[in-house]
N, C-alpha and C positions, 0 to 999 in steps of 0.2 A: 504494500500500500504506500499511497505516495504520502508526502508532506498534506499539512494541512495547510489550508492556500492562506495569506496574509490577509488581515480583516483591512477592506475597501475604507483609503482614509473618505471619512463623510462631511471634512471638512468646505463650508465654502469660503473661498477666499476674499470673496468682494464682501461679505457679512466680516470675515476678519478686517480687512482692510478699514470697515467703515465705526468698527470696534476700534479701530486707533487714531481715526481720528476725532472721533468722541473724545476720548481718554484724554486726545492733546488738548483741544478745546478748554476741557475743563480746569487746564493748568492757567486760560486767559480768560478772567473773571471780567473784563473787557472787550471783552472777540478779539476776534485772529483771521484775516486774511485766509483766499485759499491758496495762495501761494507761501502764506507762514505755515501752513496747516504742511500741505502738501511735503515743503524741507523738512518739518521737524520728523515727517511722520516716514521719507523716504519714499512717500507714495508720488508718481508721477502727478504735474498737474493735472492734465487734465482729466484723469482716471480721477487725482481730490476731489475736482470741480465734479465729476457726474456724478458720483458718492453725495456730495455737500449736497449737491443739486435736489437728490433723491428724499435725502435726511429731511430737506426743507419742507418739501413737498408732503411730508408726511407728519413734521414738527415736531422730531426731533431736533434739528438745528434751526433757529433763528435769525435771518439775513438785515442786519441795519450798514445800511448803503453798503459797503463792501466788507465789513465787519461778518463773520458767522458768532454769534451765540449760542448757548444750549437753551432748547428748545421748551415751548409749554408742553407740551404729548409727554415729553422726557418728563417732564415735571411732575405730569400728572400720574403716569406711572409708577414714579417711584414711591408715589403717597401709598398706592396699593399695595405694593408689592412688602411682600415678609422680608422682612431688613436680613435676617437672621436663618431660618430654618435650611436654605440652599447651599448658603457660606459653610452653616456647619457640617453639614454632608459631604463637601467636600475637600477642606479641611482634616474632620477625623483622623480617617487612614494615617495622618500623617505625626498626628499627635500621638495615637495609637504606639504608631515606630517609639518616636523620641521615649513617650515612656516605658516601654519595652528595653531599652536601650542602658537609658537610666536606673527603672528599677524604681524609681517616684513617680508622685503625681504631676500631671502637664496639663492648663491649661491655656484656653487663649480669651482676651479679653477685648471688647472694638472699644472703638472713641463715639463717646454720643455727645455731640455740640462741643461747646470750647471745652469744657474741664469737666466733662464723665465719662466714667466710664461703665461699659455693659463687659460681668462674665457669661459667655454663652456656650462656652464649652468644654468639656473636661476628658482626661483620659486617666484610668488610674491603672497602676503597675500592678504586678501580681503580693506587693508588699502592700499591707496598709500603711498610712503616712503615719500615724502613732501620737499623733496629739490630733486638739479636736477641731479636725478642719471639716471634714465627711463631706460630702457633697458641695460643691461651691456654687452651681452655676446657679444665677439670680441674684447672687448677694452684692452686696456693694461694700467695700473697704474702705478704712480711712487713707485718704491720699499721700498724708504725710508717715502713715505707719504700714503701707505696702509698698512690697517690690514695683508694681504697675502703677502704685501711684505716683512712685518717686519718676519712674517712665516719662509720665503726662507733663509733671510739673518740672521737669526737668526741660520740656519744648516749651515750654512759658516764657514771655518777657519775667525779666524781676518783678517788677511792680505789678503786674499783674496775679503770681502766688502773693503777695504780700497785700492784694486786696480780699487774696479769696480765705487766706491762713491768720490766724490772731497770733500774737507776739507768743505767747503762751498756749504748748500745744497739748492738745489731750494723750495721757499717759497710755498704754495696752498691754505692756511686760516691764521685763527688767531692764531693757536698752532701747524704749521709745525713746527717739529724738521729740524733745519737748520745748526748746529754743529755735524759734526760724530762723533764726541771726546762722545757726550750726547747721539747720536744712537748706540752705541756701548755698552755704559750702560746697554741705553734700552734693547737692543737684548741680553743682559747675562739674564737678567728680564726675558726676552720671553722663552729663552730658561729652564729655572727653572720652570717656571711655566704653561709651554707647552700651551700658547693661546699669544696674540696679540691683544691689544687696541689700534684704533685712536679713537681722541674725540675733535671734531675742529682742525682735520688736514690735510682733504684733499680738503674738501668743509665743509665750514660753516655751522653749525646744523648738521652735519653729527657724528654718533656714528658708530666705524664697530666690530667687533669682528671675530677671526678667527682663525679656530683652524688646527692642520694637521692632514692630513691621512695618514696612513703609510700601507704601501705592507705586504705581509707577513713574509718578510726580514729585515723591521722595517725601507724600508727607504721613503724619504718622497715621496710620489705619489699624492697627491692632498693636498687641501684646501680648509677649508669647512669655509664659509664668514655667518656672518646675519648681514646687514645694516640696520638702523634706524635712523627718527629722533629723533635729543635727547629731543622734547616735550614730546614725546612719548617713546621713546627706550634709554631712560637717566642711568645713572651709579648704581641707584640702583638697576635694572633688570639683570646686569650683571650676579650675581651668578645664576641667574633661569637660565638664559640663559645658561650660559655657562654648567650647567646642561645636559641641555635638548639635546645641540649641541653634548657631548661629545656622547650620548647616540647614537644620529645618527651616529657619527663616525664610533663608535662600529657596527651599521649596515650595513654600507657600507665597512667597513674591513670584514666582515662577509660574504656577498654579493658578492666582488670579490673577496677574495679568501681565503675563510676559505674551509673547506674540506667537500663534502658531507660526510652526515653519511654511515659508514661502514655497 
């Protein structure tokens, strides 16, 4: 018997094509030309222009004098549409890995408006984590006492954590950061070196790590969490760890929205 025949790619490529340049558009909260559209996207003009053309026509893209916009149809879809239930399906699998990998728990968390965040999904290793986290997805953390939230506040102007945090911060464990004058430090820290450590500061025995995900516009879209305890998931695992996370990242940016092949 022979090979089994390769499954037929079903991809189309003018739906890819018009998938990028949506994607670009949305990086100009001003419009964009379709000659800016068409360079950034590597799409020839006038293949942009009959895309653009199509988009309009249907309203996903918005045409003022030679400006494209995103669209009202686009708008109005995204109201309906489940923010969440897709993302996390497709995702999973991969969360799945890491904590397989790891041996702890992996979640991922989005950005809701300027300064929330949504946990929406979890993966747990064949170990329980050992202190009382149990199920996460739905909860909301304090920004300045989690790994994810030190994330968010870390893409913040200053003055802006300093409108939303009080001088004086609420306690959680033994090593809550409780002066913002010292989280402010931190968060230059975070931001240098693109991850976020708590280590006895939200619950006791708790280690989190956590890294961002970024869109294809480089801006933050999620946050990728591995919780542990530190019997177990102690500071010297950090650099495997953070390793292995980064790698995931890399696939989930890949995932949503890197470009089928041409």
């Amino acid at each position: 018997m022979g090979d089994s025949p390769e499954p037929a790619d079903m991809t189309n490529k003018s739906v890819v094509k018009a998938v990028r340049l949506l994607r670009e558009l949305a990086r100009h909260p001003n419009g964009a030309t379709a000659t800016t559209l068409a360079a950034a996207t590597r799409i020839a003009r006038p293949t942009a222009f009959r895309l653009l053309h199509s988009l309009e026509q249907n309203g996903f893209v918005d045409r003022v004098d030679n400006n494209y916009i995103l669209g009202w149809e686009l708008a109005r879809l995204g109201k309906i549409a489940d923010p969440y239930s897709g993302l996390v399906k497709r995702v999973h699998p991969l969360l799945d890995d890491l904590a397989a990998e790891l041996g702890e728990t992996v979640t991922m968390s989005v950005t809701v408006g300027d300064d929330g965040l949504e946990l929406i999904a979890q993966a747990d290793s064949a170990h329980l984590v050992g202190v009382a986290m149990g199920k996460q997805v739905g909860r909301h953390f304090p920004l300045h006492a989690s790994s994810t939230g030190k994330v968010l506040l870390a893409e913040m102007p200053q003055d802006k954590v300093t409108s939303l945090l009080p001088e004086k911060l609420e306690s959680f464990a033994p090593r809550t950061i409780t002066d913002r004058d010292a989280l402010l430090k931190e968060l230059g820290e975070v931001r240098e070196q693109g991850y976020s450590v708590i280590d006895n500061e939200f619950e006791e025995g708790l280690l989190s790590l956590s890294r961002p995900v970024r869109d294809s516009s480089g801006n933050l879209a999620a946050i990728l969490t591995v919780d542990g305890p530190r019997y177990r998931f102690g500071r010297d695992r950090i650099p495997d760890a953070l390793q292995h996370m980064q790698a995931t990242v890399t696939r989930i940016s890949d995932l949503l929205w890197g470009d089928a092949p041409e």
